[in-house]
Structure formats: structure tokens, C-alpha cells
C-alpha positions as CSV (number, residue, x, y, z in Angstrom):
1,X,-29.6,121.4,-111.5
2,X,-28.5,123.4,-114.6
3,X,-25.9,125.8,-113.6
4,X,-26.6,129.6,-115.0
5,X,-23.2,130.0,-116.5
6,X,-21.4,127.5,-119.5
7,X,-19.5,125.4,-118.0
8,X,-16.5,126.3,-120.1
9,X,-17.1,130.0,-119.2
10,X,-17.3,130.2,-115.6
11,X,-17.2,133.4,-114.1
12,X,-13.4,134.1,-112.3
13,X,-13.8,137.3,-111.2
14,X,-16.3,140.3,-110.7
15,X,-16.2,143.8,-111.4
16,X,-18.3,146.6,-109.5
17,X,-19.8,149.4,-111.1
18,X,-21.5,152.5,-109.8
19,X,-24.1,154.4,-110.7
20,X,-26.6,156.8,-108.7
21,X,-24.2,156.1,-105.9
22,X,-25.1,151.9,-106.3
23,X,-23.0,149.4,-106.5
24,X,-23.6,146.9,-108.9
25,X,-21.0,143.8,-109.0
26,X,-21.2,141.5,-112.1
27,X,-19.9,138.0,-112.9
28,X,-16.9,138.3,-115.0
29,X,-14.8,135.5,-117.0
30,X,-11.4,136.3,-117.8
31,X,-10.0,134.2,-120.6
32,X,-6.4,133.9,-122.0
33,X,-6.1,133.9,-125.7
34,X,-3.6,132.8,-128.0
35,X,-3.1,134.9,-131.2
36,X,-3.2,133.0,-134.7
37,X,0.0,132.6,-135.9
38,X,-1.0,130.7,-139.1
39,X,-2.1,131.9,-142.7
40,X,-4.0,134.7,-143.2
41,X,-7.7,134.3,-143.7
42,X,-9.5,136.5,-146.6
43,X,-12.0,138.4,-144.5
44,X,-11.2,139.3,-141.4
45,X,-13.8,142.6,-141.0
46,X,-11.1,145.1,-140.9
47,X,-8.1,143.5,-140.6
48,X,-9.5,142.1,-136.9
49,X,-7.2,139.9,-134.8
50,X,-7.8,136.3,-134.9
51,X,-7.7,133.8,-132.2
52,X,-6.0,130.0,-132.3
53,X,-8.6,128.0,-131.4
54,X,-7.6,124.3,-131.5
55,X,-5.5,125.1,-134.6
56,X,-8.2,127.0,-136.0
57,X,-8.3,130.8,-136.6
58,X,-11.4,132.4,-135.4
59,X,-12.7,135.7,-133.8
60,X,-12.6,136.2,-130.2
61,X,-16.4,136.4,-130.3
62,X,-16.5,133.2,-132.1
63,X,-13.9,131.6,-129.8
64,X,-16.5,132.5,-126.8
65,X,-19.7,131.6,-129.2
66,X,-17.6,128.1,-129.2
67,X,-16.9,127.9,-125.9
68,X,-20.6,127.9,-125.0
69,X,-21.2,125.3,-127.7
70,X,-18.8,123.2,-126.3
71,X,-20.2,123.5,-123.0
72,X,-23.5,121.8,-124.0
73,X,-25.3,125.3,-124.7
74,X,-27.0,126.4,-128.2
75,X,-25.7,129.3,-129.5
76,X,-25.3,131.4,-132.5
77,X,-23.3,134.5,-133.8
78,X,-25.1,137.2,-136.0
79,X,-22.7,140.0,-137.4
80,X,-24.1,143.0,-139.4
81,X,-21.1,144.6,-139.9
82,X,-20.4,145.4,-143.1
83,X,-23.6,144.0,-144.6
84,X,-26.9,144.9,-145.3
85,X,-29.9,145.3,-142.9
86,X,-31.7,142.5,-144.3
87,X,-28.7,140.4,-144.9
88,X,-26.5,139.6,-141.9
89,X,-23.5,136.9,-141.6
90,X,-24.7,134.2,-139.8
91,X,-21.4,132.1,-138.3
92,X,-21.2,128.6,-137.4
93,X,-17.8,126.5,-136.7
């Protein structure tokens, strides 16, 4: 049986939200994240923070993006941030 979650990103927690006096709760993972502490990388989208990841500096997206990869999932990360409509960033690790 496939399980509906990665296995590296199980879900720890939930959180409830309301809304039209509902309560919805929803699967949450809560991850702890070490900061890069190694050279600087060119483009970092606005001088975002990066993440240690196995000695390697990556987003936190990309950290979660590899995460799922790892876990036997196919996944991919498309940023259009700063770029044009018809020409996104497509990341890979």
C-alpha cells in the first residue's frame, strides 16, 4: 500500500482552521533546518536564506522538493520569480 505522504515528510502535527464557523484540521510537517554557513552562492532571489542540505546550500523549497525525491516521489520545482512568463527556472539537485 503506498502511503499518501513522502516518507521523509510525514506529517507531525496538525493545525485547525475555521472558516463559516468549520473546522478544518490539516496534516502538518514540521521540519528543523540548519542555515548555510558556507560561501555565498551568486543568486539567491533576493538575498533569500539558504538551507545546509548535506553540505549543500539550497532553498527551503528545494530542501522539501528533495526531501520528496529522496523519499521515492518525482518531483520538480518551477520558480517565476524574477523571470519571464514564458521562461521559468526550472531546478533540479
Amino acid at each position: 500500500m503506498r502511503l499518501p505522504y513522502p516518507s521523509l515528510l510525514r506529517p507531525t502535527t496538525t493545525e485547525a482552521f475555521t472558516s463559516a464557523e468549520r473546522v478544518l484540521t490539516v496534516p502538518k510537517v514540521e521540519l528543523q533546518l540548519r542555515r548555510w554557513g558556507g560561501a555565498p552562492i551568486s543568486h539567491t532571489f533576493g538575498n533569500k536564506p539558504l538551507i545546509d542540505f548535506g553540505g549543500r546550500p539550497v532553498f527551503a523549497e528545494l530542501c522539501v522538493y528533495e526531501l520528496a525525491r529522496l523519499s521515492g516521489w518525482q518531483a520538480r520545482w518551477v520558480e517565476t520569480y524574477g523571470a519571464g512568463a514564458m521562461t521559468p527556472h526550472h531546478f533540479t539537485t
